[in-house]
N, C-alpha and C positions, 0 to 999 in steps of 0.2 A: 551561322545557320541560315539556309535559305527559307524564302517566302514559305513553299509549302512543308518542308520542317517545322516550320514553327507552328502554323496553322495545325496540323499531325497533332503539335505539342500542346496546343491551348484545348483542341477538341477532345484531347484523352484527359489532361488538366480538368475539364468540365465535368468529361462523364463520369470521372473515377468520382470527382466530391458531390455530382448529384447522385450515385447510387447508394453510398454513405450517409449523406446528410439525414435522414428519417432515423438512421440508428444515431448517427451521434447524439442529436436534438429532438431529441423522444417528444419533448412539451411540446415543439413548433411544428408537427409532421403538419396540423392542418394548415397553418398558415404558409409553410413549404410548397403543400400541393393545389394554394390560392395563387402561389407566387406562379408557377407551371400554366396553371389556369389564366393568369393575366400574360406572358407570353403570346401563348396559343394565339389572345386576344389580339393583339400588339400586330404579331404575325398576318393572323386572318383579315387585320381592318385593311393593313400595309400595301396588299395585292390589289385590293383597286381604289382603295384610298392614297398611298403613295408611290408604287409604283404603274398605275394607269393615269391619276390625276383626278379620279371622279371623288368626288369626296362625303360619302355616304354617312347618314345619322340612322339607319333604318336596319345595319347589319344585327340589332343585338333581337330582331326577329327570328331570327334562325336559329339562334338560343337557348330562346324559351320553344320554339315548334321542337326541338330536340330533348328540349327536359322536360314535356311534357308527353312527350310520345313514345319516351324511355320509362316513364311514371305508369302510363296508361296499359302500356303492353304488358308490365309487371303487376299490374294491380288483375288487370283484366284474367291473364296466365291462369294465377292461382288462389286465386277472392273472389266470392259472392262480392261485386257491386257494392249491393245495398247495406250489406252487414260491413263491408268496409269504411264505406262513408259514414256511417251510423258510428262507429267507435273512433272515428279518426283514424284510421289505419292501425291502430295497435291491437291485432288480430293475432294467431299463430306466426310463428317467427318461421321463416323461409327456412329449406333445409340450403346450405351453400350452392348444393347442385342447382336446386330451385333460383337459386337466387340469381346467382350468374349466368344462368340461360336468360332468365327476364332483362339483364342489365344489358347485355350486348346484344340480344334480340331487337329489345327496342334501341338501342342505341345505334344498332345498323338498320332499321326502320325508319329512326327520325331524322339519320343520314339521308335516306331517298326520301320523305318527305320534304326536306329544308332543298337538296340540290332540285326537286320538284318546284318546289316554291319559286326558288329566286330566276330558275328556266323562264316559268310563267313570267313573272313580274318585272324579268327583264322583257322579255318582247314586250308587254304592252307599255311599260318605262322606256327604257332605252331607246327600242326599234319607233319610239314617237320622238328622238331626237331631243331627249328634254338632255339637258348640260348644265354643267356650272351650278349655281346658287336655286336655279330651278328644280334638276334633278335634287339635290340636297334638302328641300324642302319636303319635295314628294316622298324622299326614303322616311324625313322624320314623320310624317302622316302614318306612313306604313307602321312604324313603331309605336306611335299613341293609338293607333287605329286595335292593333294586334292585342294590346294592353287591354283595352275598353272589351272586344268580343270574349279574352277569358274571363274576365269579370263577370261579364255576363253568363256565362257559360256553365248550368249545373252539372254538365256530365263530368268534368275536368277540376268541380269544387266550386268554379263560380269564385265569388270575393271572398269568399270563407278558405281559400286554397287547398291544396291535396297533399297530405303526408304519404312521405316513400316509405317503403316497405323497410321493418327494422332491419338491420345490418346485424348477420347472425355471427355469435359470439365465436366462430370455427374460423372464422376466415382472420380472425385478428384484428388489429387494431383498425378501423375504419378509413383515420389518416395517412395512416400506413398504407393502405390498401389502395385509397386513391391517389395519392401521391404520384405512386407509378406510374396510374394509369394516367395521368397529367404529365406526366415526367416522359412516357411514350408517345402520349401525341405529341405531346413539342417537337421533340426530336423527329417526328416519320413528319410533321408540317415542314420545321426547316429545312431536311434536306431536301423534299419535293417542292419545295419552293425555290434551293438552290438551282435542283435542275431542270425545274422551269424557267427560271432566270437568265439561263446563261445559251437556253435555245433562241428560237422561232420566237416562240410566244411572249419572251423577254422583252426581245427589243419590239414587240407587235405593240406591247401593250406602251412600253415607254413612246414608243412611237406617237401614239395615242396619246400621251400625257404633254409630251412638247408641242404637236400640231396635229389634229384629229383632221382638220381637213387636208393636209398633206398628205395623211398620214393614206387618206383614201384613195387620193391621188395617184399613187404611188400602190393604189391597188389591194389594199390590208383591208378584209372584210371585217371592218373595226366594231360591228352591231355583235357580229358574233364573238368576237375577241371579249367584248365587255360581258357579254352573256355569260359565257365561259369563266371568267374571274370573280364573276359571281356566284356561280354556283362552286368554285373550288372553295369561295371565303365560307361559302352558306355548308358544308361539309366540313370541314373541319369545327367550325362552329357549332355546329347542330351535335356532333358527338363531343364535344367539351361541355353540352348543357346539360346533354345526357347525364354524364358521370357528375355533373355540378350539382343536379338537383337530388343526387342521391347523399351526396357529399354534406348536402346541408339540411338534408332529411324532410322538409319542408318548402312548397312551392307556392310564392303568391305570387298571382300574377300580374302586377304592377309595380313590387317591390322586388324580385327575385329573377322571375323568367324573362319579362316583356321591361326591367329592368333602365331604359333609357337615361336617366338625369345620369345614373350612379354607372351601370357597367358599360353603356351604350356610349358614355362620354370618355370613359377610360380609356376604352380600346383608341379612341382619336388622339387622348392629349400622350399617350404610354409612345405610339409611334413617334407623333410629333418631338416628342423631348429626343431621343434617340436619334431621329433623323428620318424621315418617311423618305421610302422611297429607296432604304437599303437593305439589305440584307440582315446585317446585326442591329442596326439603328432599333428597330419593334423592341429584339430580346434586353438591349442594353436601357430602352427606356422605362420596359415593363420590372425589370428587376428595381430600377432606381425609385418607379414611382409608387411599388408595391412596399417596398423598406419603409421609405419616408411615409406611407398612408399610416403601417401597421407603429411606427413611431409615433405618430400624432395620436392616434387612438389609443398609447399606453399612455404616454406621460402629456398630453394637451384634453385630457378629459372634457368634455361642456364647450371647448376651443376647436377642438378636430376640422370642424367644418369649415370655422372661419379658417385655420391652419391650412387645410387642403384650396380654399379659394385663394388665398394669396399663391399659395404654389402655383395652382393653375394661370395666374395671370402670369408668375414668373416666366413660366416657360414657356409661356404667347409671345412674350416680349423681349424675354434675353435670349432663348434658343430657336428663334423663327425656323432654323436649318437645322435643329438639331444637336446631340455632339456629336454625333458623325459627323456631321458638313462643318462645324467646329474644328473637328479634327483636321480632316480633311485640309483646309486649310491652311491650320496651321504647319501640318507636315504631309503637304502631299506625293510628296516621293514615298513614302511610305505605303499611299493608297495606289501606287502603280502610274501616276502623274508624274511625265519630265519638267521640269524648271530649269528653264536657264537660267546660266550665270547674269547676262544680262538685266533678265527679267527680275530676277530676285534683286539687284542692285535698287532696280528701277521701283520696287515696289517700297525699298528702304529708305527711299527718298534720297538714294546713293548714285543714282545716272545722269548722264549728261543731259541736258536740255539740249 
């Protein structure tokens, strides 16, 4: 079978056992549609964390601006305010119709807000030139900064946080429910990321990641390139929060939406194991480090944490490249790389001197 048969074969392989997997494994839909959700994550950091080179602490902003403004617009919709926050949100229960106009209303609101955001934030970031270990710095700022203003914030709950609107008993199981909607953005980010990839803007931004000042050189308006990658990750992100903070019925804002130690480091190390920088490297590391999390937290109880820091230093140190670049490697004819006979002798310690 050739290359794109097989590709045909592994893509249809995927989606038949993701539309399946919520009926078969009824107990796991929500951790199914965690697994979805760490993806997405993996995906969104990848775009200008590993395939432009910039390597951002500051994306899980766009997040929480999404799961908050997917929260706000529903509460706002069809609640007195004041009687809301006053019971905790456990008011009359949405009618489905009610419900789903709130959910994707704000959820394509905290879309133009988050690509709003990161427009801003790049021009006065980026178009100042900040790079490397610098820029990295500033995005973490953004993220502890974003944390601190909900907290403060009574309109949004403030530190006391904001309860989502119940999930009405018509629409079925809740896990179930978002799953999909987890299960669908994955699927509409990777392939618009495949065929952003394989344009213009692909090699614009790799370009950008080997030699940015070459890269200018050579005439790639690189301030706008990076602008642009950032507000594609701050979009898909912003509506994964949306649907996140309904999912988990409860928003606070330093533990949940604005997130950093826990979701905002995920989305770096889920790439990194996989391979930053490629296409499946995100999805193969988001699935690997979502398994092993949801393991340590069954059967490593009171350990979890110490369990996931070893892991993380694992994959600082044994996968610097990833298993993609792993892979790679090891069979790169495989990934579309010639090797010569020569060269492969020469690598086996088998060539002449």
């Amino acid at each position: 079978m050739n290359i794109p048969g097989r590709q045909t074969l592994l893509y249809g392989i995927i989606i038949i056992a993701s539309l399946i997997a919520p009926g078969v494994m009824p107990a796991y839909q929500t951790q199914l549609a965690f697994l979805w959700l760490m993806v997405v994550f993996a995906l969104s950091w990848d775009i200008i964390g590993g395939q432009m080179g910039y390597n951002s602490f500051g994306n899980i902003v766009f997040f929480g601006l999404g799961m908050y403004a997917t929260a706000v617009v529903q509460r706002n919709m069809h609640f007195d305010i004041e009687e809301y926050v006053h019971v905790a949100g456990r008011v009359e229960t949405l009618t489905p119709v009610q419900y789903l106009e709130g959910l994707f209303l704000g959820m394509g609101l905290g879309a133009v807000i988050a690509v709003a955001a990161a427009a801003v934030l790049g021009a006065c970031i980026l178009a100042m030139g900040m790079r490397g270990q610098y820029f990295g710095i500033c995005t973490l700022g953004l993220g502890v900064a974003a944390g601190e203003l909900a907290n403060g914030w009574e309109y949004i709950g403030a530190g006391s946080g904001l309860v989502t609107p119940v999930f009405p008993d018509q629409l079925g199981e809740r896990g179930f429910f978002f799953y999909y909607i987890f299960f669908i953005l994955a699927v509409i980010a990777f392939l618009t990321l495949r065929w952003l990839y394989s344009g213009r803007f692909g090699l614009a931004i790799n370009a950008i990641r080997d030699d940015e000042d070459k890269a200018e050189a050579m005439g790639i308006h690189t301030t706008r390139h990076k602008i642009v990658a950032w507000c594609i990750s701050a979009f898909f992100l912003s509506i994964a929060g949306g649907a996140a903070g309904h999912l988990i019925g409860f928003i606070d804002p330093t533990e949940v939406a604005f997130a950093g130690p826990t979701f905002g480091v995920w989305m770096i190390l889920m790439a990194i194991l996989g391979g930053k920088g490629t296409l499946w490297g995100p999805v193969i590391g988001a699935v690997i480090f979502h398994v092993t999390q949801e393991f340590f937290w069954t059967y490593l109880f009171g350990w979890q944490r110490v369990a996931l820091g070893a892991l993380i230093v694992c994959i600082v140190v044994f996968f610097p490249m990833g298993i993609m670049g792993w892979m790679r490697e090891r069979w790169p004819e495989r990934f579309g790389y010639r090797v010569e006979k020569s060269q492969a002798a020469g690598a086996s310690g088998g060539g002449e001197l």
